[in-house]
N, C-alpha and C positions, 0 to 999 in steps of 0.2 A: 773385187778382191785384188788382193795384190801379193805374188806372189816370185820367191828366189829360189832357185835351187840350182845341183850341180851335176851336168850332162853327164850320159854314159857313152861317153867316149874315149879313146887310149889318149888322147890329150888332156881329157881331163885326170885321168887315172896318172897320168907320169907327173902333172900340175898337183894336186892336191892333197895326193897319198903318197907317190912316190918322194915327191920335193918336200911337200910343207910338212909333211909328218917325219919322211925318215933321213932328209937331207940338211934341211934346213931347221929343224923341230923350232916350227912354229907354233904348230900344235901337237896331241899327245900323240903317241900313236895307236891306232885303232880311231880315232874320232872319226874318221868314214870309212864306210862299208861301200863296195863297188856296187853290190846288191840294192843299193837301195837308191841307187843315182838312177832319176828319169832322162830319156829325150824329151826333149818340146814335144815330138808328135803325141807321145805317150800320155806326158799330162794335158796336152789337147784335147785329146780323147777322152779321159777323164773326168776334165771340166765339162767338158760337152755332156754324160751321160751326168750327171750333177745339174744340168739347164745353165751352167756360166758358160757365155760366150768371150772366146780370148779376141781381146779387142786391139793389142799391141804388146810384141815382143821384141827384148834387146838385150845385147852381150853386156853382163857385169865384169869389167875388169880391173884387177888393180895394179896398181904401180908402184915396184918396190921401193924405186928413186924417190917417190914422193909421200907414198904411205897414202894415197888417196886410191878411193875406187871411184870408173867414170861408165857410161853408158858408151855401148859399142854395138857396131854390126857384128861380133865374131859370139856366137854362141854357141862355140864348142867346149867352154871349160863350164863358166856361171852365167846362169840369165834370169831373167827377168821380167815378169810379165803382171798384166794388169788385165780383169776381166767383168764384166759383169754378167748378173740374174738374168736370163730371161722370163718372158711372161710365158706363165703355165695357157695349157691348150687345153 
């Protein structure tokens, strides 16, 4: 499985609610809730009690200069991860 979401961390909280909602209204505001942003360890944890094993994770970022999003070590705002099934016991 492959899966993105966006950290609970106050970088990401001043990145994506602060900025892109009530700065810059990229998006509307209300479109994220603080409540509902994981850490990595969290949905680690998760997947794991589910039998996916996380097999590689990395910072989703983007760049305003270019309008692209690139793969990074920094996953304190968005990441990115990739997992699979394990076999049942």
């Amino acid at each position: 499985m492959v899966m993105s979401t966006i950290n609970r961390t106050m970088r990401a909280y001043a990145t994506t609610i602060v900025a892109a909602e009530y700065l810059l209204h990229w998006l509307p505001i209300g479109t994220h809730q603080w409540s509902s942003f994981v850490t990595p360890e969290e949905l680690t944890l998760l997947l794991q009690r589910s039998s996916v094993s996380v097999k590689e994770m990395a910072g989703f970022v983007f760049n305003p200069l270019t309008g692209k999003w690139s793969l990074s070590d920094d996953i304190s705002v968005n990441y990115i991860l990739y997992g699979t099934k394990t076999a049942s016991q």
